[in-house]
N, C-alpha and C positions, 0 to 999 in steps of 0.2 A: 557486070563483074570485070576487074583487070585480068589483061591478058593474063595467061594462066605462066606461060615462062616466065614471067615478073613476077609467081609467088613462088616459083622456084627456088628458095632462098638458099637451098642447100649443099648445090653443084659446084659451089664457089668459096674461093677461103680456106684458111688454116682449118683442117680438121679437128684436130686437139679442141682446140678453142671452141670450132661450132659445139661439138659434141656437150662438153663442158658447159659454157654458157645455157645450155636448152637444157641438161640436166638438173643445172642449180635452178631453172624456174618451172622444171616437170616434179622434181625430188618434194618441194613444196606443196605440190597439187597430191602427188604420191602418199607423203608422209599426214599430210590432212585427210585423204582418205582410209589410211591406217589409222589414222588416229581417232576417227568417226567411229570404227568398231569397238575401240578400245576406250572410247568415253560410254559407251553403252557397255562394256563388262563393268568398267568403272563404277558408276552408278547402280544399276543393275544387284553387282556382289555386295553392296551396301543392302541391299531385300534380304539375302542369307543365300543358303548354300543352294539351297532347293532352286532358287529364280537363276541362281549362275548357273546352276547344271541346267536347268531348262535352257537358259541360252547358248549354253553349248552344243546342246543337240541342234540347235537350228541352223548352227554355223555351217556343216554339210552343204545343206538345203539352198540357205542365201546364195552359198559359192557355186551351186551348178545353176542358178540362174545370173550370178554377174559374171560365169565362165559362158554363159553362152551369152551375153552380151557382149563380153571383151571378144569371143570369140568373132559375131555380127564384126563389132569395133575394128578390130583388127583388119577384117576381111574388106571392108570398108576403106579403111585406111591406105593398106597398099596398093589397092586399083586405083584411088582419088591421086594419090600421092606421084603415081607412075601417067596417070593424064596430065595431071600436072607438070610435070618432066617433060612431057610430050609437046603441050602446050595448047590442048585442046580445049578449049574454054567449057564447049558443051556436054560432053562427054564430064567435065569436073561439076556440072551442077547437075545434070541426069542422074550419076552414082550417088551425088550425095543425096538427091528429095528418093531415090528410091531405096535407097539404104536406110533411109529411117522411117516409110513406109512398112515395109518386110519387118523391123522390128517392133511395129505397132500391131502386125499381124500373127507374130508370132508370139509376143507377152499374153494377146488376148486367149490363146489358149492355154496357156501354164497357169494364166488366172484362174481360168473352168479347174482344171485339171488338178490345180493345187487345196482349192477348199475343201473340195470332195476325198481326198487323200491324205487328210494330215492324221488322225490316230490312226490308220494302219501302217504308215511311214512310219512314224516314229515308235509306234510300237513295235516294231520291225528293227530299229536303232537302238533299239534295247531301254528307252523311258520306260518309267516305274511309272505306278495309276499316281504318287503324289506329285511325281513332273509335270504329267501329260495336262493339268488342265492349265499349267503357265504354259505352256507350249502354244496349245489352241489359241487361247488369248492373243498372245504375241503374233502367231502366221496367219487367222483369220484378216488381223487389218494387213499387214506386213504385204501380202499374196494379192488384195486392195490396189495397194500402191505398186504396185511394179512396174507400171509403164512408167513409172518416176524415177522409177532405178535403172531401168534400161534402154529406153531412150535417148537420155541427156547421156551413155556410154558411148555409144554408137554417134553422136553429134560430137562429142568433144575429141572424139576419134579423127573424125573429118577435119575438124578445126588442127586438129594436131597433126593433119597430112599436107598441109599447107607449110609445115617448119615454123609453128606457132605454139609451143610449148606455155609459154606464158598465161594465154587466157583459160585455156584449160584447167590450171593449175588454180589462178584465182577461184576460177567458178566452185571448186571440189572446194576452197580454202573457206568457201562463204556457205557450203553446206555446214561443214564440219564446226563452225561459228554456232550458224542456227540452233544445229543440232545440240551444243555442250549450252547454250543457254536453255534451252526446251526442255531438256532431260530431267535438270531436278524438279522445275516446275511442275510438270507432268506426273512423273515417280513418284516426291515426296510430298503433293499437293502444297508447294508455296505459295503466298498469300491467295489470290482469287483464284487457282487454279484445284482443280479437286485432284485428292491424291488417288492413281489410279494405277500406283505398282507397275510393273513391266508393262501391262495396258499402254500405259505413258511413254514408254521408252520407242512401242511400237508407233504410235501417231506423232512421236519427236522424229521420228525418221522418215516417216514418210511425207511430215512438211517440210523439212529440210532439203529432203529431194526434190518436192515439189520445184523449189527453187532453182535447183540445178536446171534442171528441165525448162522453165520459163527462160533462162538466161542464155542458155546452150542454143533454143531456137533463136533468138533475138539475136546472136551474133551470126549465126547462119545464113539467115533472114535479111538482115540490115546492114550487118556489115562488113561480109564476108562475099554477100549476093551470092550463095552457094545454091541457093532452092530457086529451082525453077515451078514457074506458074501454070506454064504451057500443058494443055492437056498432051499428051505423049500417045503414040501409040503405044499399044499392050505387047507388043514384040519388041519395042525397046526400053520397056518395061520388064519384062521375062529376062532381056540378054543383061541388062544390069543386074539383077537378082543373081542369074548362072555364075556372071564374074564372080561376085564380091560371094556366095556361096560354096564358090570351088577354091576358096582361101578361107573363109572363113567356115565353115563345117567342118572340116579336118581342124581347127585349128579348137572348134568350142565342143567340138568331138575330146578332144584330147585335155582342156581344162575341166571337162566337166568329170573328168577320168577321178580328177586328183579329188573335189571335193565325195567322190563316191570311194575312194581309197580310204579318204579322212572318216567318212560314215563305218567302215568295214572296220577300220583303228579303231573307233570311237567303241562300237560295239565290243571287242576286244576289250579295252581298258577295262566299261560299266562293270567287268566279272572282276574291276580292283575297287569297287565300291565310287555311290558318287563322289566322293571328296575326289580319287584320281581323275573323273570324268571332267569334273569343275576344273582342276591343273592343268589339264592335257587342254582344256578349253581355252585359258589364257595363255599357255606357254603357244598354241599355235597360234595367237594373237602377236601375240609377243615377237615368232619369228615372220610373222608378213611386217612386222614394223621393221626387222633389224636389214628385212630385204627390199624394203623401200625407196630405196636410191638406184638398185640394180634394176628392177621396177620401170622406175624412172627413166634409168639408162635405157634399158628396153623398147621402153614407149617412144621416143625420138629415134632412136636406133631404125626401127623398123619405116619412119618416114624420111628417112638420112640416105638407109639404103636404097629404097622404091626410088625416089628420084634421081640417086646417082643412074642406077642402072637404067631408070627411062630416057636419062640426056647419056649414055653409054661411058660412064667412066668407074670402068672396074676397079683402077690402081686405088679411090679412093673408098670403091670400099672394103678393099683386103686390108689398106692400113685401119681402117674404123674398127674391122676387126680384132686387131690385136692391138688396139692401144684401149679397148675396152673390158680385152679379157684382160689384159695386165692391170688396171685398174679396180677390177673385178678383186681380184685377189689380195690385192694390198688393201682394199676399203673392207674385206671380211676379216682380213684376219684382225685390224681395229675393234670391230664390232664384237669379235670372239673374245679380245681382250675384256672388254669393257664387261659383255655379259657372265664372265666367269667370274671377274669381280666383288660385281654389284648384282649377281646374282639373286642373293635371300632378301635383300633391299624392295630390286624390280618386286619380286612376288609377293610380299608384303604390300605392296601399294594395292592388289586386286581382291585381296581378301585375310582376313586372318587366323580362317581354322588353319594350324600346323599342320594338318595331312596336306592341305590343297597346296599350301606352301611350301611342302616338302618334296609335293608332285611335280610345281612350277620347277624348282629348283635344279632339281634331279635332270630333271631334260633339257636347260640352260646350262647344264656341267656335259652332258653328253655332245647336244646335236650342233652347237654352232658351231664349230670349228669345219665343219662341213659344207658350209654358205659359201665358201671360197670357190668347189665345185657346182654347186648347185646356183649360185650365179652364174657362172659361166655356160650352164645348161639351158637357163633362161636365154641369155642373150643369142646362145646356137639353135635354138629351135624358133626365136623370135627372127633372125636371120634366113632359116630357111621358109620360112613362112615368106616372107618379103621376097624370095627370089621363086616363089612359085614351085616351092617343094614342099606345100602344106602335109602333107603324105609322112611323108620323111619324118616330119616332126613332129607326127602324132605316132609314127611308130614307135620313136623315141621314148614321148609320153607313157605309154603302153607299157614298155619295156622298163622302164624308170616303176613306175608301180606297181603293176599284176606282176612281172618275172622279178623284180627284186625286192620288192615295199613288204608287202602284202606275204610271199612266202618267207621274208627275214624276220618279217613281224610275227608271224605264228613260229616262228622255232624258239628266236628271239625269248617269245611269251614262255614256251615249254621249260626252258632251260633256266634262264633269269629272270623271269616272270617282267615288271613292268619296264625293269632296266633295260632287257632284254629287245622289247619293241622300240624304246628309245635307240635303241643302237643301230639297230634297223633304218630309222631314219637317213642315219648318217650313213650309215653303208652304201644304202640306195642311191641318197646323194653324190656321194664321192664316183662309184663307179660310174654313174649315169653322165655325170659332167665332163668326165674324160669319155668315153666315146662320143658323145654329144658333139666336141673340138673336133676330134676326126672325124666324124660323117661331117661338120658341115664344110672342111677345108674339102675335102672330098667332092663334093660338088661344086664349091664355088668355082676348083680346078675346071670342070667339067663345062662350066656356063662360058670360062676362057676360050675353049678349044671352038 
């Protein structure tokens, strides 16, 4: 491997511009992974209302297992990204072969743990007996494949610690290909393929990942020479686990908050019939695409800052800071334009019973104006994360859901019934994002002194 301060790419340069450039080629990889989910609603809402709702409930589920991948990822990320800064060659391929170790260990039990649990879960989510057997269908294989989905997370995480935004991005860009060609072959059985309904949708996904995962090693592997071969001993085996653990567990601690917040919503809606359950499915679609870019920004963000502060140059990343939130909010209030607009259009393309189109709607006129904040809460908790305040930023989490989501959302429901938890949304949002800014100028002050 090159020396490790030579992939140091980040300590140097107009900031503006790094930041910028790495975002137009993470925003690609980003919006191809949003856009993976939303070729599978896509398709999918073409079966009827019943296969949408069914894959609505599963969206929960997926998201506390690619939260606790991004979480791995993450944690991964800013120890590789701060050895790197540092310029420690060995230490940058130890973190990275045991960091995706650890996550081969840990899918293999949500494997067990998932098959055996899926009708009391989702019966608990509030599915109806004529969801539940699309349900099965789809998590049996789904729960299958997950070292395909979690893995190649936590690898492209690494790649992306290195100030490598680019491969990354392709790699997602060549799932989410796979994926949009598979889908209807599978679903609607085109020519030699047997039609096999959502079935399909599930085994389009898990080849597609496949892929990720073949390609994500290989650059690791070959040409990154990130994995070491060396047998290691088991205590420096343990002390890379503890790192990348004590950033990443508070971190997949706190994403996995959000898709068990989204199960708790979800169950709330089903008492507005499935057609709400199918809107509220796609409309939360809908806003991980419009937050895509933020995402994005996120994702480099947190390997911008790890290496500033391991070669010690604070000044640049107080300015990363605020040339990101300002940016933050001029790129939502675009997207608020656009989606209040083109509102009834977007929801029309994912189905066309009137109610579920009425549900999408409804929540595209409420909650986006609110992304302005809730960007900026992303990129403040994705910050303290990177400066070793994982804690902090799941308290956040925390606070952002259980003390405002969750009890806005039930008064919310009492009073204006589904508008009601729509607004909730944004409320949460809003306030969460402004203390978000103050805790984390708060400490960055702190790391100065």
């Amino acid at each position: 491997m090159q020396n490790s301060r030579s992939k140091a790419k980040l300590i140097e340069g107009h900031i503006g511009k790094t930041l910028t450039k790495m975002t137009i080629a993470m925003t690609l990889g980003m919006v191809g992974m949003v856009a993976f989910n939303l070729v599978d609603t896509f398709f999918v809402g073409k079966l009827g209302t019943d296969q949408l709702a069914a894959l609505s409930f599963t969206f929960p589920v997926v998201l506390v297992v690619s939260s606790i991948a991004l979480g791995l990822g993450f944690g991964a990320s800013a120890v590789i990204s701060r050895a790197i800064g540092e310029g420690d060659n060995h230490k940058v391929q130890r973190l990275t072969t045991d960091s995706l170790l650890l996550s081969f260990l840990i899918v293999f039990g949500f494997v067990l743990i998932g098959q055996f649990t899926i009708e009391p879960l989702f019966k608990a989510l509030g599915a109806t007996a004529s969801i539940l057997p699309y349900i099965k269908t789809y998590m049996r294989i789904w729960y299958l494949g997950m070292p395909f989905v979690v893995v190649p997370m936590v690898g492209n995480n690494a790649i992306r610690a290195t100030g490598d935004a680019k491969t990354p991005s392709i790699i997602m860009l060549v799932a989410v290909c796979v994926n949009t060609v598979l889908d209807p072959l599978f679903i609607f059985g085109i020519g030699p393929f047997p039609e096999l309904g959502i079935k399909g949708a599930a085994i389009a996904t898990i080849i597609s990942r496949f892929t990720t995962f073949s390609v994500a090693l290989w650059v690791l592997t070959k040409r990154e020479k990130m994995i070491s071969y060396k047998i290691p001993k088991i205590s420096e085996i343990i002390d890379s686990w503890k790192k990348v653990l004590f950033i990443g567990v508070p971190i997949a601690g706190a994403r996995v908050i959000i898709p068990i917040t989204i199960g708790i919503i979800t169950r709330m809606v089903s008492a507005y019939g499935i057609t709400a359950v199918a809107g509220f499915g796609v409309a939360s679609r809908i806003e991980f695409f419009s937050l895509a870019v933020i995402h994005a920004l996120a994702s480099v963000f947190g390997p911008f800052i790890g290496q500033n502060i391991g070669a010690n140059k604070y000044d640049r990343v107080h300015t990363a800071i605020n040339i990101s939130h300002r940016f933050t909010i001029l790129w939502e209030i675009v997207i608020w334009l656009l989606l209040i607009f083109l509102r009834n259009p977007i929801a029309g393309i994912f189905n066309k019973d009137p109610q579920v189109i009425s549900t999408i709607a409804l929540y595209l006129t409420i909650v986006p104006l609110s992304y302005t904040l809730q960007g900026i809460f992303i990129l403040s908790t994705t910050a303290l994360n990177v400066m070793h305040k994982p804690l902090q930023a799941a308290c956040l989490t925390i606070f952002q859901m259980f003390i405002l989501y969750i009890p806005l959302a039930v008064l919310g429901s009492r009073l204006f019934g589904l508008t009601g938890i729509f607004a909730a949304v944004a409320l949460s949002y809003i306030i969460s994002g402004i203390i978000s800014r103050v805790v984390l100028l708060k400490y960055f002050r702190s790391e100065l002194v």
